[in-house]
C-alpha positions in Angstrom: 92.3 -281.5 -52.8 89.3 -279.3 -51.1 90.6 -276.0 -49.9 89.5 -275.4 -46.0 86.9 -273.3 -45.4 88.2 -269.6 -45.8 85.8 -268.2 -43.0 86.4 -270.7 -40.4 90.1 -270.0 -41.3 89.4 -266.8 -40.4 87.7 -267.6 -37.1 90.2 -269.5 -36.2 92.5 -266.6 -36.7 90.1 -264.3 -34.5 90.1 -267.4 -31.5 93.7 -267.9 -31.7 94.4 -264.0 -31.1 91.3 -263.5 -29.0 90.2 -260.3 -30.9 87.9 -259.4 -33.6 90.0 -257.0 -35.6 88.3 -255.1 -38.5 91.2 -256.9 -40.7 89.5 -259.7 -39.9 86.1 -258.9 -40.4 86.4 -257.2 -43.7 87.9 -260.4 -44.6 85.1 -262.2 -43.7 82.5 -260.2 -45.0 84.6 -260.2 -48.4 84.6 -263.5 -48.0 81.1 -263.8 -47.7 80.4 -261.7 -51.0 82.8 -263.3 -52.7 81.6 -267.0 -52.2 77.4 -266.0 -52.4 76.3 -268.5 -49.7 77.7 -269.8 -46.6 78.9 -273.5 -46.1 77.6 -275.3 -43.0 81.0 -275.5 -41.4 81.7 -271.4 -42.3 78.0 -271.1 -40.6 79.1 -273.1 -37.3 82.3 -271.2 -36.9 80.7 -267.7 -37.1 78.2 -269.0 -34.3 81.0 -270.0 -32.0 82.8 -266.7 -32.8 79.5 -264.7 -32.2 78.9 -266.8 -28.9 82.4 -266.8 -27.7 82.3 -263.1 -28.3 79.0 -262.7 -26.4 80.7 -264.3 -23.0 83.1 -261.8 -23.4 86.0 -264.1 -24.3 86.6 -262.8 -27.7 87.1 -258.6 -27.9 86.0 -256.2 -30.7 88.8 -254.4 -31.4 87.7 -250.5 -33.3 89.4 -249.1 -35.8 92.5 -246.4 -34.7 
């Protein structure tokens, strides 16, 4: 059985809670060293994270 992508998991995590939080984005830039390369569906859902994050819909949260 293929395991699901773990960066669009991630994203999905990020859309469900409507915040970027640098838990989340370490994971995905771990992620990303981890694997080498980006699948095509990884590579959609960053886009719709970057875009849904660029209409303001999806907030960076800083570091405390």
């Amino acid at each position: 059985m293929h395991a699901p992508a773990p960066i669009r998991r991630l994203v999905e995590k990020a859309l469900h809670i409507r915040r970027l939080t640098p838990e989340i984005e370490n994971e995905i830039n771990y992620e990303l060293t981890r694997l080498g390369y980006i699948s095509d569906v990884d590579y959609e859902a960053l886009e719709l994270l970057m875009s849904e994050m660029d209409a303001g819909r999806i907030k960076l949260v800083p570091n405390l």
